[in-house]
Structure formats: structure tokens, C-alpha cells
N, C-alpha and C positions, 0 to 999 in steps of 0.2 A: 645134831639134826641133819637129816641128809635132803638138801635142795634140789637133787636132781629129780628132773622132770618124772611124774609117777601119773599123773592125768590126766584126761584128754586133751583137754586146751593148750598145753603150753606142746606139747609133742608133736601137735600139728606144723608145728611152725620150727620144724627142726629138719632135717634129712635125716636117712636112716643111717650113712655114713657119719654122722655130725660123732666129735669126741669131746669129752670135759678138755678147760682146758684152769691153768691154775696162775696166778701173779702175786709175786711178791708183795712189794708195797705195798701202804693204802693210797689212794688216790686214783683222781683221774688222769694225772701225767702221766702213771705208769704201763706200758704197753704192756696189752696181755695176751703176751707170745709165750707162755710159759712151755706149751706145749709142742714135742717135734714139730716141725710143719710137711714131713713128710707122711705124716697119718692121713690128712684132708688130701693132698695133692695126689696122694696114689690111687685116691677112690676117685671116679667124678659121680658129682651128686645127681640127684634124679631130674631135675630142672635142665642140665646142663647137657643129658642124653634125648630128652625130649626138643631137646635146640636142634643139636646131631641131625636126628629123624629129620626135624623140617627142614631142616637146610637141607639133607643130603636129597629128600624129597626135591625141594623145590628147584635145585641146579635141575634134575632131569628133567623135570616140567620145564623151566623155561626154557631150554636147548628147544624140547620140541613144539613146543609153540611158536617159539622166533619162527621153526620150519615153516610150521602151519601157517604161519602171518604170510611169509613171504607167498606162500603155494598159493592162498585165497583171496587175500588183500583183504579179506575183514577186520574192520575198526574195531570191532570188540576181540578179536584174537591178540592184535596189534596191543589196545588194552590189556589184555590178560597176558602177554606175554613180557610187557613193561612191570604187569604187577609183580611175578613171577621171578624179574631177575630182584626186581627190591627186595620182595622178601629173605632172597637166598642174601643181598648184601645183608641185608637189618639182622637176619638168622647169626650172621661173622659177627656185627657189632653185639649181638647178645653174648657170643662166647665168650668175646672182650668184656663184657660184663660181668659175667661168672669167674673168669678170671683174675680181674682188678680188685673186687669184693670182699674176695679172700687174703689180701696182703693183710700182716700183721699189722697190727699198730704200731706208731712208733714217736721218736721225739715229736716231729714235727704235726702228727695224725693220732693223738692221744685215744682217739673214738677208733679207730681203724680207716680202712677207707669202703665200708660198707656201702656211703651214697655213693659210691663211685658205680656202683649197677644202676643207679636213678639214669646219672648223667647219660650214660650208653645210649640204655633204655631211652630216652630222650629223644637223644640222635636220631636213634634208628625210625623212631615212629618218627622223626620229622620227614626221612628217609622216605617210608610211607607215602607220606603225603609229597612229596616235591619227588619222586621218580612213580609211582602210582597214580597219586590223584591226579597230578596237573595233565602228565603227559594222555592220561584216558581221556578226560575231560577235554582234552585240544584236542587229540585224536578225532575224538564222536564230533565237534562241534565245524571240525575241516571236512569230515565225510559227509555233514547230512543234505547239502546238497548233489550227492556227488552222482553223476550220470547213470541210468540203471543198467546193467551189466548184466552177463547170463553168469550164475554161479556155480559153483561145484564143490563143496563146505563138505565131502565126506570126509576129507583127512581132517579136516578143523574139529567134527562132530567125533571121531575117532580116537583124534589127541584130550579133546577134553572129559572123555568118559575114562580113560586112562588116567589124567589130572584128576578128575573126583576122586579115582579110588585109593590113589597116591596122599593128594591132602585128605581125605576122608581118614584114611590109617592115621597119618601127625596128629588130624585133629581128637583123635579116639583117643590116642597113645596121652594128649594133654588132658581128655576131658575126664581119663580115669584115674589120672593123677593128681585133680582137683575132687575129684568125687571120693577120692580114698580120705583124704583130709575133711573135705566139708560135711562128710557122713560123722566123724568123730564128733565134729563140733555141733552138730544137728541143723546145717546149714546148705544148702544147695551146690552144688557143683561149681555153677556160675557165679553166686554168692561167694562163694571163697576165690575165685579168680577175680573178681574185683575188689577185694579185701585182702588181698593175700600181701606182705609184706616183700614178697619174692615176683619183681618186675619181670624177669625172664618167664615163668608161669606163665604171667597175664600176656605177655608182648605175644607169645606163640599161639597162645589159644585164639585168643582174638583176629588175630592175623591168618591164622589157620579157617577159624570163623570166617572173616571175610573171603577168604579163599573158595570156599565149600558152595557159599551164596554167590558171589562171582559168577562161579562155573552155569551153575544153575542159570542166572540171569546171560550171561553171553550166551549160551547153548538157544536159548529163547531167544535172542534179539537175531542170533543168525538164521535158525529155525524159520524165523516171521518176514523174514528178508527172503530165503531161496522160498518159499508161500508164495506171497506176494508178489517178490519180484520189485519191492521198495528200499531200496535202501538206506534210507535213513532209521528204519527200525534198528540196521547192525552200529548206525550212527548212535543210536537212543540208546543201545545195551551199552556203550562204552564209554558213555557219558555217566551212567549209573552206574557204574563199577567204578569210575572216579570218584562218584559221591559217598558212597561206600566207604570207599579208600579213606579219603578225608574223613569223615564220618568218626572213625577207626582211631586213626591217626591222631586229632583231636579228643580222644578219650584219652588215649595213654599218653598223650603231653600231659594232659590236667592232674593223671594220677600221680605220673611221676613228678611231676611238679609238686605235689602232695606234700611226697616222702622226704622230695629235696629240704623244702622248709619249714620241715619239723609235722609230722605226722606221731598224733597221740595213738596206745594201742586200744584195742578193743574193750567195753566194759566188761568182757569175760574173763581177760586177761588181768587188766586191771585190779578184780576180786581176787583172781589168784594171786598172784605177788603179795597184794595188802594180809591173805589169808596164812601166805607164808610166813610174812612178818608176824603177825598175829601169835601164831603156833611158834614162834622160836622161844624156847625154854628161859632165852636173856632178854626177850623183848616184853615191855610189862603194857606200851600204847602206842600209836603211830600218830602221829598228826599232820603231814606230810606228806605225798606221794608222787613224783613225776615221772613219769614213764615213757620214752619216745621211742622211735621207732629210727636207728640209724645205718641201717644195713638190713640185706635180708633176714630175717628171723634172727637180728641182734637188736638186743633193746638196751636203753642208757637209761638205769633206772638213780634216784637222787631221792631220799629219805628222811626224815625229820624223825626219832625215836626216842623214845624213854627207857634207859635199860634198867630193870629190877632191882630192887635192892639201891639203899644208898650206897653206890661204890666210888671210890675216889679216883679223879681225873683219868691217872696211867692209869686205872683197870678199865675204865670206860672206853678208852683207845685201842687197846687192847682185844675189847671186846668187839672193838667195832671191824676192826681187822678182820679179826677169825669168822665174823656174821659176810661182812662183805666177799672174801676170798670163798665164802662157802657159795653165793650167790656166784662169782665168776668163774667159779669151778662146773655150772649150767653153763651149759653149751647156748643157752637163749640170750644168756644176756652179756653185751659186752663190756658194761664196766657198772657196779656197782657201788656208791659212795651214801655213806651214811651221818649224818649228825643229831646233837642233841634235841628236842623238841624243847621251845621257847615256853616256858611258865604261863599256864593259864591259856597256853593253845587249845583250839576245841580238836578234839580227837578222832579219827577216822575208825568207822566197822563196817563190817562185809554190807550193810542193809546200809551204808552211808551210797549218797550218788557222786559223791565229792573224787572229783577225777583230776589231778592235776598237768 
């Protein structure tokens, strides 16, 4: 029977670079490096090029914002260009993300070091929030009484129409790389960026998202200041571009926090595994199913089965091997381990809701 991925659900959550990879032993000690590791390393995955873009984006936005800060002295530029260098760092800590993720398993790391993209992921949105949030939000709250000035915001209005079209492209370049996947699964764009087991995804889109509204709202708060003639309007834009920030920031703590401490996968996901097991020529019932999520698009699947036929012990082991290796040879899942199901267990089917 051949496991590898064949329909929609489980190939969303794969890269197009992704290779089989194959492990000796049975167990979960055993690291499943079977495969060169110069296959992955030589591609970079699509997640990892969408990082690229925004980073490479966001360095030149914030050079010329810092400009524009200095030329105008607007709070919300001041803001947006504090945002601007965070994201380019957060954009570095996601590479480190993508990078760590990928280390084989090993003695010490029997799972691989998959959550090792949570932790990053982590950082960087803290990143977010403590060189974005705070510093906008102290920015807007020192300017809003601040003396009224004669203004002259065309190079700030210049730079940020330049920054929209800049983060407008990263943000397009992520949203049609969630849209490629979430259309398979018949699920929203958005819907799979906040579902998606690949934190680098969600860290950029969102981050690009706030970027996109940012713009929008600074361009406005400066806007209603050189109007006016108040400045505590450019005060007000840069206080909400913090809130934003945080906002943001606080999303993808909680997610990745999710993932860190055991995030179950989808019920659609779920179906398919159980359906795999189902259809395998030596499985006769399942009673058992746990499935987590420990890496991007690697899941730690753990099984309860009944195999066909009274067969004796060795062939049972035996079989269990060739069923598991068959599974770890799927590029989705990182370690597959199988046992007997206990006498008189009630049994799992595709119409069961029983998700472990």
C-alpha cells in the first residue's frame, strides 16, 4: 500500500520541495534521517522565500523612513519606522526558524527539532510587541502635547506610498501562498494562515497585514495634522499603530504557544490517517488515534490496531514495522509508532468524532 500523500488534505501541509524520507528501526528513539539531507537543504522552501521578500522589503522601508522621521519629526513616521526595523529583525528570526526546524532528529531529539520554528516564531512576535508596540505607543503619548509646528510631510507621504507598494507585493506574495493551499482544502486564505502548522506563513502575513493598515493609518494621522495644523492627530496615528502592533503580536504568542504545548491536527486530517489505517490490507480495526502537530507540517502520529488474521507475536512486530516505515516514508509525518489494541476496546470509523 502506498502512503504517500495522493489527496488534498494531507499535501497542503507539505512543500512542493518536501522528499520521502525512510528509518530503520521501529520506535520513537529512532531518528528519521534516513534520507540525504542535502535534498531539503539545496531547495529553500516556499515559506522561507516569502520570509526573503519581507525582509529584504522591509530593510529598504526602514532606511527610508528613519530618513523621513528625521526630515519631519512625525510620531507616526517615528512609529512606522521603529515598526519597520522590527520586522526586518523578526523577518532574520523567522530564517532561524526555518532553518532550526529542519535539523534531523536525533539521540537527544527523537521528534526532530520541529517546535524549534514555535520558539523563534515566539521571539520574534515578542520582537513585535517590545521594539513596535511599546516604542509607537511612547512615541504618540510624548508628542500629543507637543507644540504646533508648520509641517512639510511630502517626503514622509512619498516614502509611505513607496512602503505600501513594497509591503503590498510581501503581503500578496504570502496571501497567495495561503490561498493556493486553503483553496485545496476549501478553506479561506486567512483561515489557513491561522491554522496553518507552518509559523513562518502566519508570522509574515500578519505582520505584513499590520504593515499594509499601519501605512494606511500613519498616512491619515499625518494627513489630519498638516489639515489642521494639530498635532496630536500624528500623536493619535502612532499610538494606533502600536495598538496594532500589540494586537498582532499577542496573536502569534498564543498561536505559537499552541503548537509549543501539543497542538492536535485538524478533523480533516484526523479522517485521513484513521482512513489510511482503515484501507491498509493488514489492518482489520483501530481503536486508538493520536496525532500532534510537532514541527511544521510533521505530525507524531501513535496508534492502537488490530492486525488481520491470528498471527503470532514476531509476525505482528513485523508487521508493525513495515506499516510504520510505510507511514515515515510520508513526508507529513515525523515518527509513526504502532501497538496492539486492548481486548474489548471500542473501535474508531471515519463517521466516529473520536479524536485523540
Amino acid at each position: 500500500m502506498s502512503l504517500k500523500p495522493s489527496i488534498a488534505n494531507p499535501q497542503l501541509h507539505l512543500d512542493e520541495t518536501s522528499k520521502p524520507t525512510t528509518s530503520g528501526a521501529r520506535g520513537a528513539g529512532q531518528p528519521n534521517n534516513g534520507e540525504p539531507e542535502s535534498n531539503d537543504d539545496n531547495k529553500n522552501s516556499s515559506s522561507l522565500v516569502t520570509v526573503l521578500i519581507a525582509v529584504g522589503a522591509n530593510l529598504i522601508i526602514a532606511i527610508a523612513k528613519t530618513i523621513a522621521a528625521f526630515m519631519t519629526g512625525s510620531a507616526s513616521m517615528i512609529a512606522e519606522s521603529a515598526h519597520s526595523w522590527a520586522d526586518a529583525g523578526n523577518g532574520a528570526l523567522l530564517i532561524v526558524a526555518e532553518k532550526k526546524a529542519v535539523k534531523p532528529a536525533d539521540k537527544s531529539h527523537p521528534l526532530g527539532y520541529g517546535k524549534e520554528s514555535y520558539v523563534w516564531s515566539m521571539i520574534a512576535a515578542f520582537g513585535v510587541f517590545m521594539a513596535g508596540s511599546i516604542v509607537s505607543i511612547y512615541t504618540g503619548i510624548t508628542e500629543w502635547n507637543a507644540a504646533e509646528t508648520e509641517t512639510n510631510y511630502t517626503i514622509g507621504f512619498i516614502i509611505l506610498a513607496v512602503a505600501f507598494v513594497l509591503e503590498g507585493f510581501s503581503l500578496v506574495q504570502a496571501y497567495l501562498q495561503s490561498k493556493k493551499h486553503g483553496e485545496q482544502l476549501n478553506i479561506s486564505a486567512i483561515g489557513y494562515v491561522v491554522d496553518t502548522s507552518n509559523p513562518t506563513l502566519r508570522g509574515v502575513f500578519f505582520e505584513d497585514l499590520a504593515a499594509v493598515i499601519g501605512l494606511v493609518i500613519a498616512a491619515a494621522a499625518m494627513g489630519m495634522h498638516a489639515y489642521t495644523g494639530q498635532p496630536f492627530w500624528d500623536a493619535l496615528g502612532s499610538i494606533i499603530v502600536g495598538l496594532l502592533l500589540g494586537a498582532v503580536a499577542i496573536f502569534l504568542i498564543s498561536r505559537n504557544r499552541d503548537f509549543l504545548v501539543g497542538h492536535k491536527v485538524s478533523d480533516s486530517m484526523h479522517r485521513y490517517v484513521l482512513g489510511e489505517l482503515l484501507s491498509h490490507p493488514d489492518i482489520d480495526s483501530v481503536s486508538y488515534l493520536h496525532l500532534e502537530w510537532v514541527g511544521p507540517k510533521k505530525i507524531f502520529m501513535v496508534a492502537a490496531v488490530d492486525i488481520k488474521d491470528n498471527q503470532r507475536e514476531k509476525n505482528i512486530a513485523e508487521k508493525f514495522e513495515i506499516i510504520e516505515n510505510q507511514f515515515r516514508a510520508n513526508p507529513l509525518f515525523q515518527e509513526a509508532i504502532l501497538t496492539l489494541s486492548a481486548p474489548n476496546d471500542s473501535l474508531l470509523s471515519l463517521d466516529s468524532k473520536q479524536a485523540v
